[in-house]
C-alpha positions in Angstrom: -0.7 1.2 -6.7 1.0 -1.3 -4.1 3.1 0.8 -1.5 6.8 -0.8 -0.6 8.9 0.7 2.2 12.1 -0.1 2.8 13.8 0.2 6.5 17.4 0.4 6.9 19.3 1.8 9.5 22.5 1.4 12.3 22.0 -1.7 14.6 19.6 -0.4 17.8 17.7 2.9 14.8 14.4 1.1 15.8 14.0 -0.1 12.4 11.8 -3.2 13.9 9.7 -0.7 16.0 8.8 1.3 13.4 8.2 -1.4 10.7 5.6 -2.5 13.6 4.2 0.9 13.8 4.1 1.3 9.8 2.7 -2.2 9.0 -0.3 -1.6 12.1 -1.2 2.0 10.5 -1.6 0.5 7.2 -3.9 -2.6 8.1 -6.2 0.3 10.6 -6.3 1.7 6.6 -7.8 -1.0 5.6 -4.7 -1.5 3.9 -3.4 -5.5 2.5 -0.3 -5.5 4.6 2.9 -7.9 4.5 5.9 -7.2 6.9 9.0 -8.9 5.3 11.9 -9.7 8.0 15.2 -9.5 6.5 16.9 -8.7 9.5 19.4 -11.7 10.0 21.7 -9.4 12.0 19.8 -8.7 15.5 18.3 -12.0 16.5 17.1 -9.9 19.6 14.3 -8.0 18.8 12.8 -9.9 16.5 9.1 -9.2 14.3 8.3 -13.1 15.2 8.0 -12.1 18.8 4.9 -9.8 18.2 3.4 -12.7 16.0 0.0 -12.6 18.0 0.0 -9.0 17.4 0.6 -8.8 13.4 -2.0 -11.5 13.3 -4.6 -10.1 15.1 -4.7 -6.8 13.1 -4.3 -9.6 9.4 -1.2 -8.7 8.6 0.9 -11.2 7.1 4.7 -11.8 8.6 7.5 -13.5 6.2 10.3 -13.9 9.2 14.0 -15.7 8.6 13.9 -19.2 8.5 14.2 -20.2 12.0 13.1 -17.2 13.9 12.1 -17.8 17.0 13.7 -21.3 17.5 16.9 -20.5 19.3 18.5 -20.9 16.5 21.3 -18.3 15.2 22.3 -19.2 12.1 19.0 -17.5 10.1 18.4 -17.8 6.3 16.3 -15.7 4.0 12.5 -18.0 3.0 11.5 -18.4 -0.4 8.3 -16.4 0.5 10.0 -13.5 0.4 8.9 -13.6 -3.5 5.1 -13.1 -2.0 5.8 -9.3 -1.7 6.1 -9.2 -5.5 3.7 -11.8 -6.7 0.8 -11.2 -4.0 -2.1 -8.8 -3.8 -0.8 -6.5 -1.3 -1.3 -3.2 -0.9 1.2 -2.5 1.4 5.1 -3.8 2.0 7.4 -3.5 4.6 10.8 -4.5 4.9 12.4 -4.7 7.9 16.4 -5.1 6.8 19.5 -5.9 8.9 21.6 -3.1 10.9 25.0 -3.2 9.2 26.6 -3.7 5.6 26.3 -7.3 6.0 22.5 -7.1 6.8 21.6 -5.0 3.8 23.3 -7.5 1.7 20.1 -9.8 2.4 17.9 -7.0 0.4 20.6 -6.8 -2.5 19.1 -10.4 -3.9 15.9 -8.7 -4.7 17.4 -5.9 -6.7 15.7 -7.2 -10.1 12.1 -7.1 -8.3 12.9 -3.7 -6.8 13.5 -2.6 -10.6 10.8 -3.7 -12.0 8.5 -2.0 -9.7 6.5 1.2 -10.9 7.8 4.3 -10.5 6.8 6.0 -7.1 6.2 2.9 -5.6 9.2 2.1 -4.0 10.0 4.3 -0.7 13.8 3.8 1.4 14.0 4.7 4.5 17.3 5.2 6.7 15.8 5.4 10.3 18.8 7.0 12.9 19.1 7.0 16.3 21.9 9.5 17.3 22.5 7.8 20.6 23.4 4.9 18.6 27.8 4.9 18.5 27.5 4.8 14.6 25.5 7.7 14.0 26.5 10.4 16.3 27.5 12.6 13.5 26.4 13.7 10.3 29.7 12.0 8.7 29.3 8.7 10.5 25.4 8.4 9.1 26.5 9.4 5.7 29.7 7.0 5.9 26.8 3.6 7.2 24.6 4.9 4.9 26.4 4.4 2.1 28.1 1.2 2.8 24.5 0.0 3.3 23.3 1.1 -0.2 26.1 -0.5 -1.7 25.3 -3.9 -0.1 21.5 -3.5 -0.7 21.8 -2.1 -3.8 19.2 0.6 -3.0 19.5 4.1 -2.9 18.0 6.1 0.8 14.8 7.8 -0.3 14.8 9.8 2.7 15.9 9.7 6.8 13.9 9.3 10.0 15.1 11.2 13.0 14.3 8.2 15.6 16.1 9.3 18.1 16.0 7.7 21.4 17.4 6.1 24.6 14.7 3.7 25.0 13.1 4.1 28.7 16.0 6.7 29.2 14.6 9.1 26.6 13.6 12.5 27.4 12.4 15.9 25.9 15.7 16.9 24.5 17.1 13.8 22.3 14.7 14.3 19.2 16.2 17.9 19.1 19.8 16.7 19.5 19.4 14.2 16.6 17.4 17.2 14.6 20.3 19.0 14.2 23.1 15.9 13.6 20.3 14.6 11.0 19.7 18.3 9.9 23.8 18.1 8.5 23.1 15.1 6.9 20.5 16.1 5.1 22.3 19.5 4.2 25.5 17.7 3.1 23.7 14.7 0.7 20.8 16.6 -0.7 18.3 13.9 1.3 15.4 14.7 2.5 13.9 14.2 6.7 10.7 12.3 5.6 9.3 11.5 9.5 10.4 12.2 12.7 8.8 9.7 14.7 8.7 9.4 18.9 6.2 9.0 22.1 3.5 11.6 21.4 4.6 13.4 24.8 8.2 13.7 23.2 7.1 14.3 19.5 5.2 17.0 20.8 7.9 19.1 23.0 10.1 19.0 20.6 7.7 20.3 17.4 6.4 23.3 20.0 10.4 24.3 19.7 10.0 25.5 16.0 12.7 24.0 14.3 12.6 24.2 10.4 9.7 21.9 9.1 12.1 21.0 6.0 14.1 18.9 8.6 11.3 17.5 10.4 9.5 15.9 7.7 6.3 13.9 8.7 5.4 13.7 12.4 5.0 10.0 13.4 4.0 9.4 17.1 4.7 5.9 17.5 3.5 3.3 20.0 6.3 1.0 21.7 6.1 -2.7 21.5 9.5 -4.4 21.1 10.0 -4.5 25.1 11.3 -7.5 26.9 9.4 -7.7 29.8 6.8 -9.8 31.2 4.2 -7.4 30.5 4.6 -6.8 27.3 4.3 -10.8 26.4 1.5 -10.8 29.1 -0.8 -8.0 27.0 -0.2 -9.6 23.5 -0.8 -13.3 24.8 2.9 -13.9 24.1 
């Protein structure tokens, strides 16, 4: 049965980062991967700029029309009906970081519907240090505007907490127990808690409750903006 993950999340949750992550454990699989881009909000860190990358490992990349050409005003391509029609085993959609993002996703809703049950999987991905989600009543206030534009409802959360370079030991912990009232107060479920290894690993030798820990994710960081990040992919 095909796999399709949805990403949503505040602007700077690491949605991208993590779709990359996702998408590049799938294909090691074996795994018939597709990475839809529907983020139209942050024209920053962008999937299109780890194109080399995605298409070294075979994974297919449906980005906004114009990615990558300087260009601001971004629309959604007609290829984004591939994720429903192709042979895929695995989907990933990388969605905008406010209301007005999510809105891009709400087009598909028929699609979604039709899709077997247990299929579909929607993730809201949080990063604490983020000034939207620094409680559990601000996360569950974005959340909700964001399943209204998308027209999807938030399988689970992933604590992705983080201050980029800046991060240390401590911040998965802090946005443990923010996302730990979140999940208390809506009934949703921590699916992953994702991070460094080094980081992931301090912070699960604390013993914190497993139920608000989910799955352990170490991820790998690629979305950097530095020479030798293009330099290693061939960018």
């Amino acid at each position: 049965m095909k796999e399709y993950i949805i990403l949503i999340g505040n602007y700077g949750s690491g949605k991208t980062e993590l779709a990359l992550n996702f998408a590049l454990r799938a294909a090691d699989a074996g795994k018939k991967t597709e990475v839809i881009d529907l983020d139209l909000v942050n024209t920053y860190f962008r999937l299109t700029d780890r194109g080399n990358l995605v298409k070294s490992k075979e994974i297919r990349l449906v980005s906004p029309n114009f990615a990558g050409m300087n260009v601001e005003a971004l629309s959604v391509p007609a290829e984004v009906a591939s994720a429903f029609a192709g042979d895929w085993d695995t989907v990933i959609f990388d969605v905008g970081g406010d209301p007005t993002g999510a809105a891009a996703l709400g087009r598909y809703f028929e699609d979604f519907a039709e899709l077997p049950p247990g299929s579909l999987t929607v993730l809201n991905v949080i990063n604490t240090k983020r000034p939207m989600a620094g409680t559990s009543e601000r996360i569950i206030e974005l959340m909700r505007d964001m399943e209204r534009y998308s027209r999807q409802t938030v399988s689970g959360f992933v604590n992705n907490t983080n201050l980029a370079k800046l991060t240390g030991p401590g911040d998965l912990a802090e946005g443990y127990e923010i996302i730990k009232q979140a999940s208390i107060e809506t009934g949703i479920p921590v699916l992953y808690t994702t991070g460094k290894k080094e980081f992931l690993d301090a912070f699960l030798a604390e013993g914190h409750d497993p139920k608000y820990i989910g799955t352990p994710m170490a991820i790998d960081t690629f979305m950097h903006r530095d020479w030798d990040s293009f330099t290693r992919f061939g960018l």
